[in-house]
PAZAFI-86087 format. One record per residue (C-alpha): residue number from 1; residue in one letter; x, y, z. Coordinates in steps of 0.1 Angstrom, whole numbers, plus 5000, padded with zeros to 4 digits. Layout:
N
{atom NUM 'A' {X Y Z}}
...
//
This chain:
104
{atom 1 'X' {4823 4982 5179}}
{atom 2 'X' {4794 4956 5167}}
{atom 3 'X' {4784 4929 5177}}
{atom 4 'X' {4811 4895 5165}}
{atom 5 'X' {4787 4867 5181}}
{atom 6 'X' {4773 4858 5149}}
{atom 7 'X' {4808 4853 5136}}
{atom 8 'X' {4831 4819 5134}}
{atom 9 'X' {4858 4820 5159}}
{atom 10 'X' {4883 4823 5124}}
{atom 11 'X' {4861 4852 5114}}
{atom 12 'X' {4868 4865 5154}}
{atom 13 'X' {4905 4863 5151}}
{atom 14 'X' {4909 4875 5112}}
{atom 15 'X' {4889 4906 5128}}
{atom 16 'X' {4912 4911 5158}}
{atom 17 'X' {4942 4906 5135}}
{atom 18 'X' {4934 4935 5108}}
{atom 19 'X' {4928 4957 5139}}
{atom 20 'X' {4959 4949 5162}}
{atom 21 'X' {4988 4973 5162}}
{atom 22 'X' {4986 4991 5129}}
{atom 23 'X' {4956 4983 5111}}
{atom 24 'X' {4947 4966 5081}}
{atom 25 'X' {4985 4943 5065}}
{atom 26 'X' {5006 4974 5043}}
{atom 27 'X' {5025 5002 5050}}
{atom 28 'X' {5049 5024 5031}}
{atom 29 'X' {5083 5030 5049}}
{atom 30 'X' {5109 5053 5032}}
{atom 31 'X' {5138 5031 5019}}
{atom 32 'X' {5161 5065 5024}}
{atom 33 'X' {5172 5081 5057}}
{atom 34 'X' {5152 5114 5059}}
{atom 35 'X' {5159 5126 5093}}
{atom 36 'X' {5180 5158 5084}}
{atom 37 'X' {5169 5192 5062}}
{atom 38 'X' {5197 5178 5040}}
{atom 39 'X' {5181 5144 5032}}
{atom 40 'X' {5148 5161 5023}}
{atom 41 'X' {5162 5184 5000}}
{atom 42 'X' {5184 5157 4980}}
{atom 43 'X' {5151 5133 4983}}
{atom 44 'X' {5122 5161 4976}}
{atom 45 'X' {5132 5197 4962}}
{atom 46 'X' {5153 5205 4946}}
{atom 47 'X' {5175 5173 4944}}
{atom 48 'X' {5149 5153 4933}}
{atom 49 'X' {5145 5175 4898}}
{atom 50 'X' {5183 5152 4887}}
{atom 51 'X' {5170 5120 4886}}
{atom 52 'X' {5138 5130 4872}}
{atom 53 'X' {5154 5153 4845}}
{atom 54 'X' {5173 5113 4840}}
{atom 55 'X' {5142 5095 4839}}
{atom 56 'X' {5128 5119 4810}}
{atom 57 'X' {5161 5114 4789}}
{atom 58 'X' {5157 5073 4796}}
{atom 59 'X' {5125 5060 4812}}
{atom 60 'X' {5145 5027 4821}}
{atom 61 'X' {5165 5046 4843}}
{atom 62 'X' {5128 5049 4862}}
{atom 63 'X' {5141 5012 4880}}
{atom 64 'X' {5170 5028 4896}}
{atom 65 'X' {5156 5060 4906}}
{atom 66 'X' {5118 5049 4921}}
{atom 67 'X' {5103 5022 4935}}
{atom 68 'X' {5093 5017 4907}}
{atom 69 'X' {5095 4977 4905}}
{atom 70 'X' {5086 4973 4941}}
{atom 71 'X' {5053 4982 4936}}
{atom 72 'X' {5015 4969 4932}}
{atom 73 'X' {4983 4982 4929}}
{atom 74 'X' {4952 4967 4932}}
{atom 75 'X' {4923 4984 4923}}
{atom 76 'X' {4885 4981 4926}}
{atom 77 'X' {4854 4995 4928}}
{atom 78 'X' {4840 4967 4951}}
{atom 79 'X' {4813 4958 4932}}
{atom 80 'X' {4825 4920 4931}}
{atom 81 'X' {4843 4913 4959}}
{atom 82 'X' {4855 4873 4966}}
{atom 83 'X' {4821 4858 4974}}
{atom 84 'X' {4812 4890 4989}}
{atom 85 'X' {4792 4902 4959}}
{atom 86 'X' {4788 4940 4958}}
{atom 87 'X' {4803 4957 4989}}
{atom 88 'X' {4812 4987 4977}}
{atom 89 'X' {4852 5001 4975}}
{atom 90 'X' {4857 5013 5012}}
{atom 91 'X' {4844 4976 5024}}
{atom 92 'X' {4867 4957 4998}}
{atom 93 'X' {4893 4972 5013}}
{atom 94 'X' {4908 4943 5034}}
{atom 95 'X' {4901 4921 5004}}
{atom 96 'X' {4926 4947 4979}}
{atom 97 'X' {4952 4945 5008}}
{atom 98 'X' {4956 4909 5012}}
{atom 99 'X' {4962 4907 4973}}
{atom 100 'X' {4990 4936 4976}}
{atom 101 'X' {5006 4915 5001}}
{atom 102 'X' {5003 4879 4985}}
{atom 103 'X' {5015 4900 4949}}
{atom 104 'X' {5042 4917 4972}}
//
């Protein structure tokens, strides 16, 4: 762990924050219960292959069947980063989180 001295005591806390419990501010949870053989095969293979098979005949159908308009991406290559300048894509990492969640 480095050295936080030369940080502000907001800085100190925003750090210990990301860390605490499960890092960093997203997760993905299944929305479904998959806790028998039975639930993974109507959620995975081979019951998955109906509402796909649905999608392809209407890609509307697409909202019913995914996740489809719960999601957000934000993507970057870190190369301008806030006021952080160029930081590269692993380091812009807490920065592309904290928009999923305000987007979220």
């Amino acid at each position: 762990m480095s050295d936080h001295s030369q940080y502000s005591a907001l800085d100190r806390e925003a750090l210990r924050m990301h860390a605490a419990g499960r890092p960093g501010k997203i997760e993905v949870v299944a929305t479904k219960p998959l806790t028998t053989q039975y639930h993974l095969s109507l959620a995975y293979s081979p019951g998955v292959a109906a509402p796909c098979l649905e999608i392809e005949k209407n890609e509307d159908l697409a909202y019913d069947y995914t996740s489809k308009g719960n999601l957000v991406a934000v993507i970057s290559d870190g190369s301008a980063v806030l006021g952080l300048g160029d930081i590269g894509a692993i380091a812009s990492k807490p920065v592309m989180e904290g928009k999923a969640v305000l987007f979220k």
